[in-house]
Each structure stands twice: as structure tokens, then as C-alpha cells.
C-alpha positions in Angstrom: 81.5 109.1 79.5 79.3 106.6 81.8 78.3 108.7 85.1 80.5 105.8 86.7 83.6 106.7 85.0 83.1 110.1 86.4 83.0 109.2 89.9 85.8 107.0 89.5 87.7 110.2 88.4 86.7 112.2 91.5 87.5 109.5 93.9 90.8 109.4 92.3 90.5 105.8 91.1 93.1 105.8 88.0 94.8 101.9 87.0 96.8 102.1 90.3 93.4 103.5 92.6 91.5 100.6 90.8 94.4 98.0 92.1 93.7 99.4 95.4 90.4 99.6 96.1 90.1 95.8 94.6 91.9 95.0 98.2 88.7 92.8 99.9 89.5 95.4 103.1 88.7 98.5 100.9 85.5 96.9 99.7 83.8 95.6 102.8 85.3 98.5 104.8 83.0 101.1 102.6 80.3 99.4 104.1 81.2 101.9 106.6 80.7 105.0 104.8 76.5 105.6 105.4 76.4 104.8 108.9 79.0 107.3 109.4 76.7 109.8 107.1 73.8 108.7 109.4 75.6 109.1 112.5 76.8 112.6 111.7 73.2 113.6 111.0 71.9 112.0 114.4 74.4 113.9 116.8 73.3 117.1 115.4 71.2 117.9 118.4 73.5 116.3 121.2 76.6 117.7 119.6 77.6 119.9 117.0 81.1 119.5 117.3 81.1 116.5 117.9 78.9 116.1 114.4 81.2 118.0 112.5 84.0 115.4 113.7 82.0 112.8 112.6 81.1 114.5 109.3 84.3 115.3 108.1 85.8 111.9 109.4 83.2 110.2 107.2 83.9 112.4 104.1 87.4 112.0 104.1 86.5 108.4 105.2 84.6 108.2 101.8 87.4 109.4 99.9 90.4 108.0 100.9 89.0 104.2 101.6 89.3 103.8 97.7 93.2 104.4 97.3 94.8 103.6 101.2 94.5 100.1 101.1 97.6 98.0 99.1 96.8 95.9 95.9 95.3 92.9 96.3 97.9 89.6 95.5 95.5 88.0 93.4 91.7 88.2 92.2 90.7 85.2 94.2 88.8 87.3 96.7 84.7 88.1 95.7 85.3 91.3 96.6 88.5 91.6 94.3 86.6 90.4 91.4 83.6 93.2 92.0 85.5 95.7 91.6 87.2 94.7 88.8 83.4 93.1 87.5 83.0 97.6 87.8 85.2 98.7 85.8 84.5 96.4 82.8 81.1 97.9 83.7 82.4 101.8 83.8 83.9 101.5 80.6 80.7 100.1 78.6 80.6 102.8 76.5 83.6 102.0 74.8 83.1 98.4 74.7 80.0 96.8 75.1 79.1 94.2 77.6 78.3 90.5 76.0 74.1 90.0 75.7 73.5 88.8 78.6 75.0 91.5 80.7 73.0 94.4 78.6 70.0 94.2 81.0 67.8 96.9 83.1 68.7 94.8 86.6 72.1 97.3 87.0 70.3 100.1 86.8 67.2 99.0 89.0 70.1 97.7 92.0 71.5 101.2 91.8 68.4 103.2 91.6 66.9 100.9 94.7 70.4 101.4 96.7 69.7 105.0 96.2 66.5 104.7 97.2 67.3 102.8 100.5 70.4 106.1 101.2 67.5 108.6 101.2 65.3 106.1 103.3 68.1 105.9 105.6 69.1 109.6 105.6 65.1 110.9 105.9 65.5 108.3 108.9 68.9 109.7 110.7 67.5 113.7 109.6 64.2 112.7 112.0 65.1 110.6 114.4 63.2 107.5 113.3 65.9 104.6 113.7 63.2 102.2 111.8 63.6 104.2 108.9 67.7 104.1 108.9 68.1 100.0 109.8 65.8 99.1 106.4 67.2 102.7 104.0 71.2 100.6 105.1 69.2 97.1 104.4 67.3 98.2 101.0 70.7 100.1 100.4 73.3 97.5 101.4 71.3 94.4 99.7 70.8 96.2 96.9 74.3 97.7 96.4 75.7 93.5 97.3 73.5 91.9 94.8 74.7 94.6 92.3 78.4 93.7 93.4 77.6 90.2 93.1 76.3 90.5 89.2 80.0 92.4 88.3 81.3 89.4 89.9 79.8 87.5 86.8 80.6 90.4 84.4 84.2 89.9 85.8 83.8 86.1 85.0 82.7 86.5 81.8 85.2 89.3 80.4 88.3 88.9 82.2 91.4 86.0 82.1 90.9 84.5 85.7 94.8 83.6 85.7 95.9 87.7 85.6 95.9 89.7 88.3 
């Protein structure tokens, strides 16, 4: 089972929670999730109440965005076909991706988005706001270009005229 598949499983996202989070507003709207994260982590010496509010809005932020939104009409949107470009990716393991798809560049977009969330998160955890503007860049071109290649695995695997 592809590490994928079980984060899709924790996040709830079964045929209908796929549907929903292929809505364009679920997609860009989890663009939201880390600066919550880093905003949660920087109001720990103003606030701590007021980080705990943040913290838990941005968990449950993190985990509901996924399922709230309604299913999208069609797959005309980019954002649509990402997500469904993912789970043609999740599921590799029982059916392999065509040639040109089997290539290091997925993994290397999700280990650098990685990268950029602990850039970001050593940036909100000392105060350097440097630090968290480039960890969201690194993390949020990173994490787009890797959209933007399931966009083509969506192309290349799925009818364009189903929904």
C-alpha cells in the first residue's frame, strides 16, 4: 500500500472524499493549511490561547478541507484534474503508471516540499520570517509543479469526457 494511499485513508478520502476534494475551492484553499501551522507556532509567545485557537483551527482546518467542499460538475478545472492525476498516482501499486510517468521527479517534488515545511516551520519556531516566506515558496512551488505533473498523469490515463 503506497504511503499515499494511507493518508488518503486518514483524511477520510474514500470515492465520495476524492469527488470532493477535486472541487478547485478544496484544492487552492489547502494552500491555507501551513501558514496556519506557522501562524500557530509564531503566537506562542504573544498568546497561548490564542495559539491553541489557531492550532486546532488549522488541524481541523487540515482535515476537513478534503471532504466539505461539493463535487466538482466536471473535470475542466486544473485543479480538478490534479487531484484525480493523484489518485491514478496512489494507486500505482496496483497498476502501473505508463513509462514515461515511472520517473524519480515525484519523489524529488515531494521530498523538496518537505524540505521547504521544515524550512518554514524552523522559521515560524525562531522567529526568522526569511526562513518561513522561502520553506511556503520551496514548499508551495514544489508541491504546484508536482500538482501540475498529475495533471499529465490525469491526461494520459483517464477519459477526458467522464467526470
Amino acid at each position: 500500500m503506497t504511503i499515499e494511499r494511507k493518508l488518503a485513508r486518514l483524511f477520510r478520502l474514500d470515492h465520495d472524499g476524492w469527488g470532493r476534494h477535486a472541487n478547485p475551492l478544496s484544492v487552492w484553499s489547502r494552500y491555507s493549511v501551513l501558514p496556519l501551522f506557522l501562524a500557530a507556532i509564531w503566537l506562542r509567545n504573544y498568546s497561548i490561547t490564542l495559539m491553541i485557537v489557531v492550532l486546532i483551527l488549522a488541524v481541523v482546518w487540515t482535515f476537513i478541507n478534503p471532504i466539505i467542499f461539493s463535487k466538482p460538475k466536471d473535470a475542466s478545472s486544473w485543479a480538478t484534474k490534479a487531484v484525480l492525476g493523484e489518485q491514478v498516482y496512489l494507486n500505482r501499486d496496483r497498476s502501473s503508471l505508463p513509462e514515461h510517468h515511472q520517473i524519480r521527479l515525484y519523489q524529488i517534488l515531494k521530498i523538496t516540499a518537505s524540505v521547504g515545511v521544515f524550512i518554514s516551520l524552523w522559521g515560524a519556531y525562531s522567529f526568522n520570517i526569511t526562513h518561513c516566506v522561502y520553506g511556503v515558496l520551496i514548499t508551495y512551488l514544489a508541491k504546484s509543479w508536482f500538482l501540475d505533473r498529475m495533471v499529465w498523469l490525469y491526461h494520459d490515463n483517464v477519459n477526458l469526457d467522464t467526470f
